[in-house]
C-alpha positions in Angstrom: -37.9 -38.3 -15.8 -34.8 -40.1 -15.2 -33.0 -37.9 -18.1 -34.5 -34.8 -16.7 -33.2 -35.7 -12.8 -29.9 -36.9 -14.3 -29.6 -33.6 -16.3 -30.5 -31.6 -13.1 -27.9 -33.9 -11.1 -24.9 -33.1 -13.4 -25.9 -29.4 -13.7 -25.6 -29.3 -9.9 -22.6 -31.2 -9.8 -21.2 -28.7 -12.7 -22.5 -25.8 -10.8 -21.0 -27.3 -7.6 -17.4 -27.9 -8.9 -17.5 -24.8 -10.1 -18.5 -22.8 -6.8 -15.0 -25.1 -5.6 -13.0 -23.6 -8.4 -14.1 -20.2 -8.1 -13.6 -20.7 -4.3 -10.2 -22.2 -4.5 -9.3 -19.2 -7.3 -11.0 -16.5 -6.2 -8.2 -14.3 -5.8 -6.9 -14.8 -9.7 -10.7 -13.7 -10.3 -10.4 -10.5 -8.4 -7.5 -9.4 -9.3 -7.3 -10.0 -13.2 -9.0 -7.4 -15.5 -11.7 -6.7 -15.8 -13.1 -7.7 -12.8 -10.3 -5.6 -10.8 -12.1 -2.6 -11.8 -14.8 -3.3 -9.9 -12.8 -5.7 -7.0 -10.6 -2.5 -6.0 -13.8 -0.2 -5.9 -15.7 -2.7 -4.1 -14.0 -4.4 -1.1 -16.0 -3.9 1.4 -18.9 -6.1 -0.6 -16.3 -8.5 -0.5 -14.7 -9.4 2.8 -15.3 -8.5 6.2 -13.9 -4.7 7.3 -13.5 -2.3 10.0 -13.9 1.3 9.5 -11.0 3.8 10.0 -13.6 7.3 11.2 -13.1 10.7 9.8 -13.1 13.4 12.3 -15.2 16.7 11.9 -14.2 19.4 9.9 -12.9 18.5 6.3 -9.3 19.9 5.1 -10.0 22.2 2.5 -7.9 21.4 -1.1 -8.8 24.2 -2.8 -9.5 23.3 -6.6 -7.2 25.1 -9.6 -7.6 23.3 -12.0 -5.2 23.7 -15.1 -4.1 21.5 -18.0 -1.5 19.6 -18.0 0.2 19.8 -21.1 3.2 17.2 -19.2 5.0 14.8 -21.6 7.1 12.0 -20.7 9.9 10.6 -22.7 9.3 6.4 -22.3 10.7 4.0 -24.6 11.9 6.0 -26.9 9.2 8.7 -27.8 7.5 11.2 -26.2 4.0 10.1 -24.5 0.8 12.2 -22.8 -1.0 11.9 -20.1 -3.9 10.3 -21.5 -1.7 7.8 -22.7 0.1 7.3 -19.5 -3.7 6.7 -18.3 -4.1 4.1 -20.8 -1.1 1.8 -21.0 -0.9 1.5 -17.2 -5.0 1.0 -16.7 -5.2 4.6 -14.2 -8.6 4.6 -12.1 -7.7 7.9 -10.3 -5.6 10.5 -11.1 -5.3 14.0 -8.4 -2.6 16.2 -8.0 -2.2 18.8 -5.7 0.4 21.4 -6.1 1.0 24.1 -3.1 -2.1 22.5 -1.1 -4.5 22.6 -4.1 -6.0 20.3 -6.7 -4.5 21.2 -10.1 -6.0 17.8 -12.2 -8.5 15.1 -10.8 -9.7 12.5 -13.3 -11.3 8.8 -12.7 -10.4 7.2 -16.0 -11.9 3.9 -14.1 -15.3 2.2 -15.0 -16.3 2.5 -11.0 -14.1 5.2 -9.8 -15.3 9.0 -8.2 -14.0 11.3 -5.8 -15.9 9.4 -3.3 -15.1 5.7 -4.2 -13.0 4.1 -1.6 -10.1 2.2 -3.4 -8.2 -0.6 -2.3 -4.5 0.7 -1.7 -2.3 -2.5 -1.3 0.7 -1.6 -0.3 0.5 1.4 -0.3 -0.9 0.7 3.6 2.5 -0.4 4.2 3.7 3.0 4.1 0.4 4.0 6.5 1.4 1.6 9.2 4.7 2.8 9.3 3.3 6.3 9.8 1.6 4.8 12.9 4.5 3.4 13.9 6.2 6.7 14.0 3.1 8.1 15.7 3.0 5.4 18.8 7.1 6.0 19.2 6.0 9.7 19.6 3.6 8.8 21.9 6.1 6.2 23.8 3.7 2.9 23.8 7.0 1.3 21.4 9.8 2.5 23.0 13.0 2.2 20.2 13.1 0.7 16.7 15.4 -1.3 18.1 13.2 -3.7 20.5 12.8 -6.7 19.0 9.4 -7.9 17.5 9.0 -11.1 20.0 8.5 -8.4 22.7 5.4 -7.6 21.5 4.8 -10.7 19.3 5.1 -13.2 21.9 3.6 -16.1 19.9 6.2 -15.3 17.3 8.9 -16.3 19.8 10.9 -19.6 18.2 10.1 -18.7 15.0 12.3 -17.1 12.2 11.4 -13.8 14.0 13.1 -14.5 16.8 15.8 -11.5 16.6 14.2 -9.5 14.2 13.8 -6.0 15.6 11.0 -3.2 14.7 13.5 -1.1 12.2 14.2 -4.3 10.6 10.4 -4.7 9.6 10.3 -0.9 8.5 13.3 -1.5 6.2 12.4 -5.1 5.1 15.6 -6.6 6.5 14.7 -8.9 8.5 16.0 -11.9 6.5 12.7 -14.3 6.7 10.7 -15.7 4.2 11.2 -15.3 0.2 13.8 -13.2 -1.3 11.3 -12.1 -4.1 7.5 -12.1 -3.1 5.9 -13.8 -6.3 2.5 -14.3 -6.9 2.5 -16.1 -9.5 3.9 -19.1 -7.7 1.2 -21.3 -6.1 3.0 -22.3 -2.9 5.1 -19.1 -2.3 4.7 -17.4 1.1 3.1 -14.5 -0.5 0.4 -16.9 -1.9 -0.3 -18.9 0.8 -0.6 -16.0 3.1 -3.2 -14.2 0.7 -5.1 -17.4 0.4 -5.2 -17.9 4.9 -6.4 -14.5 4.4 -9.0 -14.3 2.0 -10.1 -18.2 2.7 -10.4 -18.6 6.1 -6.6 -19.9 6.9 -4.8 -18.9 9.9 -2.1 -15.9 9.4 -0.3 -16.8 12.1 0.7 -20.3 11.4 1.8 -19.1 7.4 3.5 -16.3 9.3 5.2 -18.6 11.8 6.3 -21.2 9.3 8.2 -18.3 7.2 12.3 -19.5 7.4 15.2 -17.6 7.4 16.5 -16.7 4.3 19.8 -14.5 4.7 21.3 -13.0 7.9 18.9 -10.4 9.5 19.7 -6.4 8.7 22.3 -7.6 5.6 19.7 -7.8 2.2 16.4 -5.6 1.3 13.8 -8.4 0.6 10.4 -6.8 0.2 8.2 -8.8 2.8 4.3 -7.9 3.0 5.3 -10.7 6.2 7.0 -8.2 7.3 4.7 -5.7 7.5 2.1 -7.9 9.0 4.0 -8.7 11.8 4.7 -4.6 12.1 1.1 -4.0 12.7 0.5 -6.8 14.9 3.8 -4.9 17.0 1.2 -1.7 17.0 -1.7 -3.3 18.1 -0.1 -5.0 20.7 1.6 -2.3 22.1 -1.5 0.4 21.7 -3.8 -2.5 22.8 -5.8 -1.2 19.6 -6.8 -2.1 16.5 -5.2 -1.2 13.6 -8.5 1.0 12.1 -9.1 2.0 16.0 -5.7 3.2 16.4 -5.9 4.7 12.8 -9.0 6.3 13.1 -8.0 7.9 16.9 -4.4 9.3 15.8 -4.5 9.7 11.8 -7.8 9.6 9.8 -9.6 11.5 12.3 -7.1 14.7 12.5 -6.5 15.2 8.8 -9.7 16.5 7.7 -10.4 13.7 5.7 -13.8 13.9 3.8 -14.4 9.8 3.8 -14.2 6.9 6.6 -11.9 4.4 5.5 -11.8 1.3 6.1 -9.4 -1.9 6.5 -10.6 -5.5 4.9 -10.3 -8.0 7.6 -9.3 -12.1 7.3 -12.3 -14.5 7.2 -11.0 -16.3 9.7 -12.0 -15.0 13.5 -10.4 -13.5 15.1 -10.3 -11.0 12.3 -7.3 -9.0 11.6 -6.8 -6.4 9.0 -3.7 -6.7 6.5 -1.4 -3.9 8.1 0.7 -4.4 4.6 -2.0 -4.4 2.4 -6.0 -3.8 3.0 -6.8 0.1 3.1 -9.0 1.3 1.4 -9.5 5.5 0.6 -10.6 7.5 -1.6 -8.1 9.4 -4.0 -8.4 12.8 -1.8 -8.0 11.2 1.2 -5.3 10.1 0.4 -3.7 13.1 -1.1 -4.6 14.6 2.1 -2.1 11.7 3.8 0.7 13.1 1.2 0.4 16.5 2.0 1.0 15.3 5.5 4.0 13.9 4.8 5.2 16.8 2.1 4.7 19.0 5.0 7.0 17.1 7.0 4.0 15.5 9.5 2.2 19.0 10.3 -1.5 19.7 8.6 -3.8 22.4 9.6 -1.4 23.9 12.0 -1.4 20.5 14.5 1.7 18.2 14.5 0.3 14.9 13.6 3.4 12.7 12.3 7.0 13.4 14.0 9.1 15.5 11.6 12.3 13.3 12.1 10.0 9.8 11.4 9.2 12.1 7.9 13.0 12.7 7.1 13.6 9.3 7.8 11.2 8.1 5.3 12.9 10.1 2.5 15.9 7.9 3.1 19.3 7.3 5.8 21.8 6.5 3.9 22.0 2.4 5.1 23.9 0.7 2.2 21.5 -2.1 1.4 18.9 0.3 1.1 20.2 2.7 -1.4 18.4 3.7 -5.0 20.2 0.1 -7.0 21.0 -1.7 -3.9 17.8 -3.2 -3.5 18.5 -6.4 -5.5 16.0 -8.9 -7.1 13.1 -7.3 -5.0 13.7 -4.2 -5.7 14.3 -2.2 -9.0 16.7 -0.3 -9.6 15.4 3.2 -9.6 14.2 3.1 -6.1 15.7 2.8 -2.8 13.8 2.2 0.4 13.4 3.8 4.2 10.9 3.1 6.6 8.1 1.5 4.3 8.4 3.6 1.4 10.6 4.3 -1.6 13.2 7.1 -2.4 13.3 8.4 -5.8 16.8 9.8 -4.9 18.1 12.9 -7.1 17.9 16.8 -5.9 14.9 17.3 -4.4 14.8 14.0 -3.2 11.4 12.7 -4.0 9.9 9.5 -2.0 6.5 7.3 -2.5 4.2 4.7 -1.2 3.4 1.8 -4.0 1.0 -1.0 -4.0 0.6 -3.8 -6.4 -1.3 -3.2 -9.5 -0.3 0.1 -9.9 -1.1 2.4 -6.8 0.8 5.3 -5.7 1.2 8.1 -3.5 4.5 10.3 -4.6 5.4 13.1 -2.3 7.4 15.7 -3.3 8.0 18.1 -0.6 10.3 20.2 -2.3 8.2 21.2 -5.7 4.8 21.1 -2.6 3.2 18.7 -5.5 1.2 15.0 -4.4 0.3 12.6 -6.8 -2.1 10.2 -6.3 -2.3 7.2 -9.1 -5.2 4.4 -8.5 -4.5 1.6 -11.1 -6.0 -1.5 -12.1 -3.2 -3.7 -13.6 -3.8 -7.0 -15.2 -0.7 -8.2 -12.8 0.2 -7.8 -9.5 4.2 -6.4 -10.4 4.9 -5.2 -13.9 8.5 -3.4 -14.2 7.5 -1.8 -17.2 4.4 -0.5 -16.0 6.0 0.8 -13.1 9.3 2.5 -14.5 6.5 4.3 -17.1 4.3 5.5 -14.1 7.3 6.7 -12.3 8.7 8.3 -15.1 5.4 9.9 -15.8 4.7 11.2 -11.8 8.6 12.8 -11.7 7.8 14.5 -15.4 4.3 16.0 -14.0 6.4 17.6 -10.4 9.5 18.6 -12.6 6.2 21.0 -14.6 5.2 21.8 -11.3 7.7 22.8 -10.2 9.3 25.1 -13.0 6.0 26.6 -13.5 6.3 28.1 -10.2 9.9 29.4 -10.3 
């Protein structure tokens, strides 16, 4: 009996240190194939969330489909599709061209037209569109107020300064020049762990220090963007998925709620640079909002000039190869999203692991591309899916002509 109760006591204290490990490692776990598969499909089983409502009537996309026949030349050779969809781990995959769907697939073990998926960044891009949408409205006033206005608790810190259009272009010179995930104690790290452990946003987000001069170096900041949407909520005295859901989600005919993953920790705040969750129509649906220059289904919904400005300005720091070490070098940046640069002047939202939405108003095509990398940022990856999106627009776009 004394080797059976023994046994039983180190298999509990084995089971134990491992619920600690997985505890103190849980996002590794989640976001490392395969389990990401499932983890982006399946948020809401996960952490606590707050819906973003879909109003009434649904925006038709009308469905043409056609094949694709696109190649893209990568690496030397010329590659398909299917093999885009396999070397850069694709979930989702819709395109609309002219309004309509052309191609939907769901390569991805869990994935469907109406499986949510978790967005990343890609909900950087969304807040700003809210931003734009409470400057319309006049609850922020100018881009150029500064944060502390609204963030009063932020007052003192590194923030103190920083204005709202240095959020939206990631200038605001505090906290890491390159967000790395792979380094235990960065600021990126120990903000996902408050977040998804129970810590406290606000002290990792008040602790951040200055790293260059404010409004002189693009330094991508999902900081940043917290601090953006906690600007929005202030002034709109909403939450983000209330505010969402009354001036977004709910006019564009979505077919699906969303919904934002909240902190553990109350009181419970969603990641305004990181946890939305759609499904791949949905979210096409956003595109087509912003490939139509803010207007859907005949209402104006997003100001046209907050639209133009998202395409790019012209600010030096921000141009397509300015970017520097957080950047790469075939994007630039403007008001939460990426320019593509060249004629027709392409621009997209990206989120870790491989999610984007590329709007290209001028060849009326949106791309959406749910992935499921084994790493959070992966240039080559990335350069092939961009490659790849461009390649499918440029067919597009000459089969129309």
């Amino acid at each position: 009996m004394r080797i059976e109760a023994g046994g039983w006591l180190l298999g509990a204290a084995a089971v134990g240190a491992g619920s600690v490990w997985l505890w103190r490692h849980q996002d590794e776990v989640m976001t490392g194939r395969p389990v990401n598969e499932w983890t982006f499909t399946h948020m809401n089983l996960l952490m606590p969330t707050e819906d973003v409502r879909r109003g009434g009537d649904v925006f038709p996309l009308p469905r043409r489909p056609r094949p694709l026949e696109v190649t893209y030349g990568f690496e030397g050779r010329e590659r398909s599709l299917a093999e885009l969809h396999a070397r850069t781990n694709t979930t989702s995959f819709v395109v609309l061209h002219g309004g309509e769907i052309v191609h939907e697939s769901y390569p991805g073990l869990f994935a469907g037209g109406d499986v949510r998926f978790q967005l990343f960044s890609i909900t950087k891009s969304v807040t700003s569109m809210l931003i734009g949408i409470a400057l319309d409205e006049g609850v922020i006033k100018d881009v150029a107020e500064p944060v502390t206005a609204y963030c009063r608790g932020l007052a003192g810190s590194a923030f103190e300064g920083v204005t709202i259009e240095h959020l939206l272009d990631m200038s605001s010179g505090v906290g890491d020049l390159v967000e790395d995930y792979t380094v235990r104690d960065s600021l990126i790290s120990r903000f996902n762990k408050a977040a998804t452990g129970g810590g406290s946003l606000h002290e990792v987000v008040s602790s951040a220090e200055r790293s260059t001069e404010v409004n002189t170096q693009f330094a991508y900041s999902t900081i940043d963007t917290q601090v953006l949407g906690w600007v929005l909520e202030s002034a709109t005295g909403c939450s983000l998925a209330q505010y969402a859901t009354e001036r977004l989600w709910s006019r564009i005919g979505a077919e699906c709620d969303a919904y934002y993953w909240l902190t553990r920790r109350r009181p419970r705040t969603a990641i305004g640079g990181g946890s939305l969750n759609a499904t791949a129509r949905d979210m096409a649906r956003l595109g087509l909002l912003m490939s139509r220059g803010g207007e859907l289904n005949g209402q104006r919904i997003v100001p046209e000039e907050w639209v133009k400005r998202s395409r790019g300005r012209g600010v030096p720091h921000l141009e397509i190869g300015a970017l520097g070490p957080s950047g790469y070098p075939h994007y630039g940046y403007s008001n939460k999203w990426w320019t593509l640069g060249g004629e027709r002047r392409p621009f997209t939202a990206v989120g870790i692991h491989g999610q984007y939405l590329y709007v290209d108003p001028d060849a009326d095509v949106v791309i959406v591309k749910t992935s499921a990398w084994p790493t959070a940022d992966d240039p080559s990856r990335d350069a092939e899916s961009v490659t790849a999106l461009r390649a499918v627009a440029d067919h597009l776009h000459e089969d129309q002509r």
